[in-house]
MDAnalysis code that builds the backbone (N, CA, C; Angstrom):
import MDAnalysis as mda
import numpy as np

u = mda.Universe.empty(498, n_residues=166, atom_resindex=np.repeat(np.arange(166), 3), trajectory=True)
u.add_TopologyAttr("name", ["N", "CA", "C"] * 166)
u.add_TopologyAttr("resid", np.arange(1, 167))
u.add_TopologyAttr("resname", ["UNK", "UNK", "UNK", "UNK", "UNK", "UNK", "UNK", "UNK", "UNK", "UNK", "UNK", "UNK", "UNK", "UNK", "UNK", "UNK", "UNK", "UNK", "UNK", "UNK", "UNK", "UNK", "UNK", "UNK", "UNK", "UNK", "UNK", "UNK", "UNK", "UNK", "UNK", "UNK", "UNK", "UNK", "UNK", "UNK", "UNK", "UNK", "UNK", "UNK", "UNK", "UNK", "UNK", "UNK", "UNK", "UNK", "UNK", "UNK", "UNK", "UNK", "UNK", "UNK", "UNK", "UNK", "UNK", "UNK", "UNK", "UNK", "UNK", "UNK", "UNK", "UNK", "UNK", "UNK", "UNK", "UNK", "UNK", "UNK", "UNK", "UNK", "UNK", "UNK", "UNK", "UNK", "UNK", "UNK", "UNK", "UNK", "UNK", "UNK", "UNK", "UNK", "UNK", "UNK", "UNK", "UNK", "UNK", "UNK", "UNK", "UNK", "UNK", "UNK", "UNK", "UNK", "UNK", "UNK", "UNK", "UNK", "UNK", "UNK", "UNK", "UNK", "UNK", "UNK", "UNK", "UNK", "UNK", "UNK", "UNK", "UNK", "UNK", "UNK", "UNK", "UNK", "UNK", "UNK", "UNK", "UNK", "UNK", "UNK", "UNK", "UNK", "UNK", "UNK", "UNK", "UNK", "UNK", "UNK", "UNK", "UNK", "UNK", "UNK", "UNK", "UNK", "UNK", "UNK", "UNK", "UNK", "UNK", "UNK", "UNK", "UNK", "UNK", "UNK", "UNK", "UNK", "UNK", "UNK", "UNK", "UNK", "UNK", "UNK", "UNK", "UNK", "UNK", "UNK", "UNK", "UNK", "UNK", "UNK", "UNK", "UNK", "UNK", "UNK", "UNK", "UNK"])
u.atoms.positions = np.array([
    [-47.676, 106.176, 246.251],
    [-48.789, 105.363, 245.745],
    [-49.196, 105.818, 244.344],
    [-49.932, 104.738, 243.711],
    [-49.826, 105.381, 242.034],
    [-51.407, 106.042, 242.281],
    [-51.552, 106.949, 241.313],
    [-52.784, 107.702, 241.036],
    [-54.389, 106.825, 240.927],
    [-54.955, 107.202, 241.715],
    [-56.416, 105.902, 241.663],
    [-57.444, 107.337, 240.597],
    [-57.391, 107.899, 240.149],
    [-58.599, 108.595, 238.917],
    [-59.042, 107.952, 237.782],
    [-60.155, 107.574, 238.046],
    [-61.297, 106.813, 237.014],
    [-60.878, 107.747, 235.755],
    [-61.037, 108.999, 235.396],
    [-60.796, 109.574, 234.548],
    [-59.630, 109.264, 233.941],
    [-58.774, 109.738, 234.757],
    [-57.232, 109.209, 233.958],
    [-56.875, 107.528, 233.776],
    [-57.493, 107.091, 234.314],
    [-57.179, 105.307, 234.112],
    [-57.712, 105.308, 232.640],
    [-59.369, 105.878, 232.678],
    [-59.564, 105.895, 230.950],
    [-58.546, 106.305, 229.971],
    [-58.221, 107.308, 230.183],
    [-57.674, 108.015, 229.060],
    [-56.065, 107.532, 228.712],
    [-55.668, 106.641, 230.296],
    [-53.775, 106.441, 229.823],
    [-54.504, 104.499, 229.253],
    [-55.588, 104.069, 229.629],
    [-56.077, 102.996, 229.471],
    [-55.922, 103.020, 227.443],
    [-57.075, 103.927, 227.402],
    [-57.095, 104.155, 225.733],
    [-56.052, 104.416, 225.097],
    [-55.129, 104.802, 225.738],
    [-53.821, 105.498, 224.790],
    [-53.096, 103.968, 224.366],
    [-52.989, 102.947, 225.894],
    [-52.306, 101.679, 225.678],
    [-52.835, 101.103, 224.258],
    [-54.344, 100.810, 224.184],
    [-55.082, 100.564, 223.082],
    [-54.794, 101.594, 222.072],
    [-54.544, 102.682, 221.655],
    [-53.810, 103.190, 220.426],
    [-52.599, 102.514, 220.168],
    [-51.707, 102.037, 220.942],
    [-50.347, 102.111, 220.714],
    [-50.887, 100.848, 220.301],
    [-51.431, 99.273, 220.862],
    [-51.840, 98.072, 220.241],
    [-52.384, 97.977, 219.135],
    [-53.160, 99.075, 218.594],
    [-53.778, 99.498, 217.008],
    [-52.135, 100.158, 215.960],
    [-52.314, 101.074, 217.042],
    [-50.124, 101.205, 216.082],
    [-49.708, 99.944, 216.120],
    [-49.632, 99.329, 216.935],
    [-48.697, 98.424, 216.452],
    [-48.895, 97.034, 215.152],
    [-50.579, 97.330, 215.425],
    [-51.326, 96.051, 214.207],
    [-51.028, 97.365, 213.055],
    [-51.150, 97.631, 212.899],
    [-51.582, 99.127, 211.954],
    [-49.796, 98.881, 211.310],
    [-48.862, 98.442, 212.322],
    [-47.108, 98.483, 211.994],
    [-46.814, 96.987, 211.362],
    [-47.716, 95.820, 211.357],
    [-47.462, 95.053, 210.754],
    [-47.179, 93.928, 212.176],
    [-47.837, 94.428, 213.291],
    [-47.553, 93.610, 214.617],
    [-48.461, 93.046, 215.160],
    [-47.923, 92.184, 216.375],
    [-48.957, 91.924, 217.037],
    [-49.833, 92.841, 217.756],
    [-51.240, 92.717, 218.122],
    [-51.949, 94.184, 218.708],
    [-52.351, 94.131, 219.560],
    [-50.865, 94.666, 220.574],
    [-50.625, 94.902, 222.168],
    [-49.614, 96.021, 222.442],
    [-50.489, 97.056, 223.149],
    [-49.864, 98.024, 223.901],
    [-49.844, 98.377, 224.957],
    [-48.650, 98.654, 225.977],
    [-49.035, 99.679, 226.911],
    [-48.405, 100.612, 227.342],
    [-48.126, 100.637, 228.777],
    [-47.369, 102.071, 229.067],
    [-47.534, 102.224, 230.351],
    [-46.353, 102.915, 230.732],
    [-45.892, 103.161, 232.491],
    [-46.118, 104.451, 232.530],
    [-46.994, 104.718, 233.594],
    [-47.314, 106.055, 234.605],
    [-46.730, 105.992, 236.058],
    [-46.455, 107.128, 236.076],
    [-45.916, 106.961, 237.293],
    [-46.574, 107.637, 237.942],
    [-45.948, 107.777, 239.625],
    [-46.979, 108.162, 240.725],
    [-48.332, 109.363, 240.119],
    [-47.649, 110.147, 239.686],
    [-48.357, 111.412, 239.458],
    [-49.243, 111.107, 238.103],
    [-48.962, 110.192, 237.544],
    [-49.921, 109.765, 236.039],
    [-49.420, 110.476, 235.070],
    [-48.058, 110.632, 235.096],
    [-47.522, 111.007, 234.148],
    [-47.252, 110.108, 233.207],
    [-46.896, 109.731, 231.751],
    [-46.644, 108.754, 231.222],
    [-45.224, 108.529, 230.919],
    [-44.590, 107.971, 231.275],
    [-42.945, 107.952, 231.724],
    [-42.189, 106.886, 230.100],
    [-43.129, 105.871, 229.905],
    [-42.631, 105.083, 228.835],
    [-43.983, 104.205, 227.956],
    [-43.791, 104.453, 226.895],
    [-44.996, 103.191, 226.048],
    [-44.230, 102.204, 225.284],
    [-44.927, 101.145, 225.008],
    [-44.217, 100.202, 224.184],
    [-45.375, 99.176, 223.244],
    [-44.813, 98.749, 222.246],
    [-45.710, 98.083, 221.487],
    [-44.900, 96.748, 221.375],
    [-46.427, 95.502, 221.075],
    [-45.811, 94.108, 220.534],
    [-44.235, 94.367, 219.742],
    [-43.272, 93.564, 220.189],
    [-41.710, 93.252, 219.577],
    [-42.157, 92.113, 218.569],
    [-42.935, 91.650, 218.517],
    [-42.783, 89.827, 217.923],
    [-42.309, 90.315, 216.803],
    [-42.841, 90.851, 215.727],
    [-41.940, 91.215, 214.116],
    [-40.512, 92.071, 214.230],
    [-40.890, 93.162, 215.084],
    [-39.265, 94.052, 215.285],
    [-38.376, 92.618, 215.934],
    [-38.903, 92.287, 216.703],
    [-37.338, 91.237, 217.334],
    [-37.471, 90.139, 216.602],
    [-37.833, 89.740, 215.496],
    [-37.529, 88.654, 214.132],
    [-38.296, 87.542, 214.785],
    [-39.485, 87.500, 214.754],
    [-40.130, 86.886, 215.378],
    [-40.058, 86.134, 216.489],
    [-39.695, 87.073, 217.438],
    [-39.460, 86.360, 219.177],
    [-40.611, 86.540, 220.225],
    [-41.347, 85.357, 220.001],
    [-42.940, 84.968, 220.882],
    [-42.382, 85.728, 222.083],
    [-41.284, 85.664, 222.652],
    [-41.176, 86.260, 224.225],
    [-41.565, 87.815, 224.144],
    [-41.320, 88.759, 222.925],
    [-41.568, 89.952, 222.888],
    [-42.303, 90.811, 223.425],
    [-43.335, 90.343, 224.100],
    [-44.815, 90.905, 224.748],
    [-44.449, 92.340, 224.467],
    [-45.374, 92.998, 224.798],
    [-45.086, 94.419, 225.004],
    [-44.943, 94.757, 226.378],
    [-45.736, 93.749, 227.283],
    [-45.684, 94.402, 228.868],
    [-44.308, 94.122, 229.409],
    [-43.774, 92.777, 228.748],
    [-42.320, 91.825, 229.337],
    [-41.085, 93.159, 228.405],
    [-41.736, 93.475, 227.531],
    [-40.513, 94.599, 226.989],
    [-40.221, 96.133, 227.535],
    [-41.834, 96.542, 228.297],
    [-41.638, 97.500, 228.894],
    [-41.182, 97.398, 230.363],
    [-41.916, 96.088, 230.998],
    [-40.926, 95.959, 232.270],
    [-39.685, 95.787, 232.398],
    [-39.150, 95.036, 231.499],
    [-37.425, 95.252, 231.667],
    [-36.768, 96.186, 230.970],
    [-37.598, 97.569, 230.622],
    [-36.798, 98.615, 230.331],
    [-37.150, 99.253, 231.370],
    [-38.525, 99.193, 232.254],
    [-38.458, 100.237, 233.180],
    [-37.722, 99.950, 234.086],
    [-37.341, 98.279, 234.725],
    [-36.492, 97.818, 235.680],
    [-35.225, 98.375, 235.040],
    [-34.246, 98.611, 234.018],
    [-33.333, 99.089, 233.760],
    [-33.248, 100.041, 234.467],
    [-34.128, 101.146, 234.280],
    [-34.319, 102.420, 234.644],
    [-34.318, 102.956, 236.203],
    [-35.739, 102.101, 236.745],
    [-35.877, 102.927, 237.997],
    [-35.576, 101.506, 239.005],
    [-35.721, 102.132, 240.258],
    [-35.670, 101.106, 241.085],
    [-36.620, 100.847, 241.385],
    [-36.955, 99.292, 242.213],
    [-38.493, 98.784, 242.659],
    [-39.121, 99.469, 243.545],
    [-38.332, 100.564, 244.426],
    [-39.099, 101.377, 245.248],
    [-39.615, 102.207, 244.343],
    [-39.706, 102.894, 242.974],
    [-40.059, 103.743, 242.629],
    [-41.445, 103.378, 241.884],
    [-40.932, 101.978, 241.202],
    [-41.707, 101.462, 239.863],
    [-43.115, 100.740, 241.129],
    [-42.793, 100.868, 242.343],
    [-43.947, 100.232, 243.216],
    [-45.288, 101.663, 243.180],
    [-44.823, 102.776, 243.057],
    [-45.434, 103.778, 242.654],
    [-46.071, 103.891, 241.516],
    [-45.796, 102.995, 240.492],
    [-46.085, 103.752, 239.276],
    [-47.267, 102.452, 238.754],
    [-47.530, 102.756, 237.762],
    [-49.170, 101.972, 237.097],
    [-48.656, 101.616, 235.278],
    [-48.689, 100.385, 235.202],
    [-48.782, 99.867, 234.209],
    [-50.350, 99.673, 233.134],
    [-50.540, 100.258, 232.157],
    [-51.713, 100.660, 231.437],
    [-51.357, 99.555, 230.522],
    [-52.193, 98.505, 230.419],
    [-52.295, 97.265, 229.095],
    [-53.605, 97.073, 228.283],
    [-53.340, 97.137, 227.433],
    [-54.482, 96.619, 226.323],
    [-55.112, 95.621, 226.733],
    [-53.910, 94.593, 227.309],
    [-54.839, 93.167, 227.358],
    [-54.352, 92.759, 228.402],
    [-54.735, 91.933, 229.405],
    [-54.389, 90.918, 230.875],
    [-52.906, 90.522, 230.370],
    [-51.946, 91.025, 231.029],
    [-50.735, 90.530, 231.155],
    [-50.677, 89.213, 231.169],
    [-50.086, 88.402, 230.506],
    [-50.105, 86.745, 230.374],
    [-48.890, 86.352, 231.782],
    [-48.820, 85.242, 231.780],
    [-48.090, 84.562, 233.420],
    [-46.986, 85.426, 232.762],
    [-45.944, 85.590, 231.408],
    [-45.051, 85.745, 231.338],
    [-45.005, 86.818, 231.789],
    [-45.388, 87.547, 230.974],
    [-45.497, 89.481, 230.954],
    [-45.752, 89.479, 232.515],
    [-46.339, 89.171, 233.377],
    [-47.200, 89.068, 235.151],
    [-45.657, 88.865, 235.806],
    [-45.034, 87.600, 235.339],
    [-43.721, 87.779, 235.851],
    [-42.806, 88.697, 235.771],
    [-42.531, 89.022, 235.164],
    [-41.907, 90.371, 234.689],
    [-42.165, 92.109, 235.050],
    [-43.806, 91.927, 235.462],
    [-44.335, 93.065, 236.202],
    [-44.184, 93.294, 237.601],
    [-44.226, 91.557, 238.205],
    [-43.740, 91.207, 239.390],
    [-42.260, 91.740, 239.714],
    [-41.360, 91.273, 238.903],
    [-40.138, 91.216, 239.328],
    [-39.555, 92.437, 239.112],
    [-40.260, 93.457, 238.016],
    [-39.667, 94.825, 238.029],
    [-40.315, 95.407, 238.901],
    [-41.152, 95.301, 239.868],
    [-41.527, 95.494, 240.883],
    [-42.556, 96.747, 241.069],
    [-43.380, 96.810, 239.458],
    [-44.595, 97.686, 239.283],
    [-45.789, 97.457, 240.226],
    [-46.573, 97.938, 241.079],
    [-47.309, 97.912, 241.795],
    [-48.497, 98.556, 241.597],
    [-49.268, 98.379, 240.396],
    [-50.524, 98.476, 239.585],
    [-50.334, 98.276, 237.838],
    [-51.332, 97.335, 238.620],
    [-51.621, 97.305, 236.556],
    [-53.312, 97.358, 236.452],
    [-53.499, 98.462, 235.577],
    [-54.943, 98.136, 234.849],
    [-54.457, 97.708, 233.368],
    [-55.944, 97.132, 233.118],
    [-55.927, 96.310, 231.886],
    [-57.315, 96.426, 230.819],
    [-57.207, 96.248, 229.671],
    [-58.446, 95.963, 228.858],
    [-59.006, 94.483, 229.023],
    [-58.472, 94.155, 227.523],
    [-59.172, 92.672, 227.513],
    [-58.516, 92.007, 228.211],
    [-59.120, 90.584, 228.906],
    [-58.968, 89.546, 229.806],
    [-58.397, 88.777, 229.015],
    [-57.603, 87.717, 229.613],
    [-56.653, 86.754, 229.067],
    [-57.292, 85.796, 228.643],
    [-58.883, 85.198, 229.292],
    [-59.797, 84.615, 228.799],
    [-60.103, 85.087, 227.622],
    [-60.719, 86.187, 227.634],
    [-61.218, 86.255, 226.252],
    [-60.479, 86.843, 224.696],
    [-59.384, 87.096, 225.120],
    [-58.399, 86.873, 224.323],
    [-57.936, 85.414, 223.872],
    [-57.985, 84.798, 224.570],
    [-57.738, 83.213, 224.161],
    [-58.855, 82.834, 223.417],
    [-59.883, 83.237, 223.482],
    [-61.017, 82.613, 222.671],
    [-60.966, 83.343, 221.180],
    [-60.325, 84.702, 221.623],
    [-60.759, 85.624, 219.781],
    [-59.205, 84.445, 219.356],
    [-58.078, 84.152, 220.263],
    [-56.690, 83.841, 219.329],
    [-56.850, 82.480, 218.780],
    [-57.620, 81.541, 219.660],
    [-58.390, 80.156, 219.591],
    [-56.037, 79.708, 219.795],
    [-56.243, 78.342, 218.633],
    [-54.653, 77.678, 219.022],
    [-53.881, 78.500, 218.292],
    [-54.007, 79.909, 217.994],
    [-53.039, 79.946, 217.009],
    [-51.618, 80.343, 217.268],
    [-50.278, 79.536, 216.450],
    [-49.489, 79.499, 216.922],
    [-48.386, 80.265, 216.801],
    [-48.515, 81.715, 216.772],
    [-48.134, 82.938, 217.149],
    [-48.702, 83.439, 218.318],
    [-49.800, 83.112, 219.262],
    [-50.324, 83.607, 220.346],
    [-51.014, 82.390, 221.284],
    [-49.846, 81.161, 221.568],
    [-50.715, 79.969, 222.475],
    [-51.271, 80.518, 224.128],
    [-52.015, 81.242, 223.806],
    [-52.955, 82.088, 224.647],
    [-53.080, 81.080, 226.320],
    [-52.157, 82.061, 227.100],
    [-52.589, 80.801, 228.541],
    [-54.144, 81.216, 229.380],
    [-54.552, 80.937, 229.516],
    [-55.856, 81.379, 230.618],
    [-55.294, 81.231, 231.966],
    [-54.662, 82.391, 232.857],
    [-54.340, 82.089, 233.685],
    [-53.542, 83.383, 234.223],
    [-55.193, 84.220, 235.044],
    [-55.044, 85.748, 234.803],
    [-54.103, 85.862, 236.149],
    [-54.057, 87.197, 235.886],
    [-52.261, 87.649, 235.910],
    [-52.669, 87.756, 237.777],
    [-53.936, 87.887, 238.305],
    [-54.095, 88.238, 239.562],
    [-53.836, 86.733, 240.793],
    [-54.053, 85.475, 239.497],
    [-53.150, 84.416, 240.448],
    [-51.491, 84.429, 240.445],
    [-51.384, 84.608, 239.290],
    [-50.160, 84.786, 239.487],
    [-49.144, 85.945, 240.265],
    [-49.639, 87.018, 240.513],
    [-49.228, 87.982, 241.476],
    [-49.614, 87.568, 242.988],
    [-50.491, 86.784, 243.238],
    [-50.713, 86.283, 244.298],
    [-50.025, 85.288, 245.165],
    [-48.623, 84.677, 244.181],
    [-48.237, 83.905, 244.875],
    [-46.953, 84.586, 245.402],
    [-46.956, 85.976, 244.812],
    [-45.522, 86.286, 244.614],
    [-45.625, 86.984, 246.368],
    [-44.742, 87.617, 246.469],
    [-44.564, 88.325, 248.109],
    [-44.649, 89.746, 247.687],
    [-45.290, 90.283, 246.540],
    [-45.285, 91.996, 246.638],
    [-46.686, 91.964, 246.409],
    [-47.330, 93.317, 246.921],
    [-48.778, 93.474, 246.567],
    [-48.824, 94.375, 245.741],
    [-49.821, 93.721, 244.640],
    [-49.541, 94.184, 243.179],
    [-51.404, 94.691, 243.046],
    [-51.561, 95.953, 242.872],
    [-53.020, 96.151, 242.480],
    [-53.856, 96.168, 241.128],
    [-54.867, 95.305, 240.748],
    [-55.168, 95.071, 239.375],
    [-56.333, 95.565, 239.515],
    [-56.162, 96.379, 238.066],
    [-57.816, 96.777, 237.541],
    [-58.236, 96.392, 236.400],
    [-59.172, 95.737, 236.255],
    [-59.608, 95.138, 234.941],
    [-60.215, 93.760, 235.124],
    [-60.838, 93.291, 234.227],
    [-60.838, 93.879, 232.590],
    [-62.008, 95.379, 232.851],
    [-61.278, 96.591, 232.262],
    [-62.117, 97.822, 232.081],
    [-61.804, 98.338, 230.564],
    [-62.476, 98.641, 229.751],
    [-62.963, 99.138, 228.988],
    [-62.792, 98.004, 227.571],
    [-63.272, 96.762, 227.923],
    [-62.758, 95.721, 228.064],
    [-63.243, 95.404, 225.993],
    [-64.503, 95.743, 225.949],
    [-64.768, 95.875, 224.375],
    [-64.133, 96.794, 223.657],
    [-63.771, 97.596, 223.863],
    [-62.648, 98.885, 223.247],
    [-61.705, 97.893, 222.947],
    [-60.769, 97.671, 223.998],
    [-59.284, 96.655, 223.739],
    [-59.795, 95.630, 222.632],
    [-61.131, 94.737, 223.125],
    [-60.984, 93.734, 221.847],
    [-61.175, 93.899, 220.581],
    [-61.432, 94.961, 220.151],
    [-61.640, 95.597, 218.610],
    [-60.070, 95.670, 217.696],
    [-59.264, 95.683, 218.882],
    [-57.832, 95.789, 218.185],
    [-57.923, 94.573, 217.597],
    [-58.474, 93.419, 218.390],
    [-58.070, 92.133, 218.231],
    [-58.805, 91.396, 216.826],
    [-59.751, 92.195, 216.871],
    [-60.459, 91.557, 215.665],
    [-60.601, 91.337, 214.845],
    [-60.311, 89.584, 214.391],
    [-60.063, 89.441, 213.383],
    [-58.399, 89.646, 212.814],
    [-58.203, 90.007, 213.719],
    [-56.427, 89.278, 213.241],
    [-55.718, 88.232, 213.131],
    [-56.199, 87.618, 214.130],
    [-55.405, 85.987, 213.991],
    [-55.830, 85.262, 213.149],
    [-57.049, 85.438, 212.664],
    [-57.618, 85.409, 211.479],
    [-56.955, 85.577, 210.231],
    [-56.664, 86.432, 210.063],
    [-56.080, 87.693, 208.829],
    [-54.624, 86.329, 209.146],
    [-53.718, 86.546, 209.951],
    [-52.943, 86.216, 210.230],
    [-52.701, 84.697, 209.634],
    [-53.688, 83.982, 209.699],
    [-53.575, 82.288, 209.159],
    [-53.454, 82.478, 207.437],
    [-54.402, 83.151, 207.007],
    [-54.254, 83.295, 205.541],
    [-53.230, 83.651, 204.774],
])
């Protein structure tokens, strides 16, 4: 089972949100996170691909770290381990958490209110359509925490998509 400590959820929580500030800070989109495993160790991080992969919208950071950790471990293992996100995994990234067969995700900002800071813009057509229906239809039980520390995460966001139109 993955690690339930309020303490450490903060602190691997905030780190996801550094790596989403690295990655705006790298000329990216600003989304990070990172796989812990049972023990809360931090096993892998990853930041927005959209500029490194030549602008490929599929890039997420959560859809890039789940199919490197599915490379890696098997679903009995990755059912142990805890996915740390900046922001609500979108249906895509949710699929992908599903199918590599991670069995916790906490999160910062909500997919709602990320859609409202991104409004239409068309580098981020923001779905509203949080990641806990979509794990719900699937057949694994997937545990979500969030939105927690939920104004922290949106500070990455601010004012980028913004910046971004100009």
């Amino acid at each position: 089972m993955p690690v339930f400590d309020e303490t450490r959820d903060e602190e691997l929580l905030r780190r996801s949100i550094a790596i989403a500030d690295e990655a705006r800070k790298g000329g990216d989109h600003p989304f990070g996170c990172l796989l812990a495993g049972p023990d809360g160790e931090v096993l892998m991080e990853q930041g927005n691909g959209y500029s490194a992969e030549g602008g490929d919208l599929t890039a997420h950071a959560e859809k890039l770290l789940a199919s490197r950790a599915a490379k890696k471990w098997k679903p009995e293992f990755l059912a142990s381990c805890t996915m740390f996100t900046s922001a609500e995994p979108c249906a895509m990234c949710s699929g992908a958490v599903y199918w590599a067969g991670i069995g916790r995700v906490v999160y910062g900002q909500s997919e709602r209110s990320l859609k409202e800071m991104t409004g239409g813009h068309p580098e981020n057509p923001t779905l509203d359509l949080p990641c806990r229906t979509v794990f719900a239809a699937g057949q694994r039980d997937i545990v979500v925490k969030g939105p927690f520390l939920a104004e922290e995460a949106a500070k990455v966001q601010a004012d980028f998509w913004k910046e971004r139109e100009g």
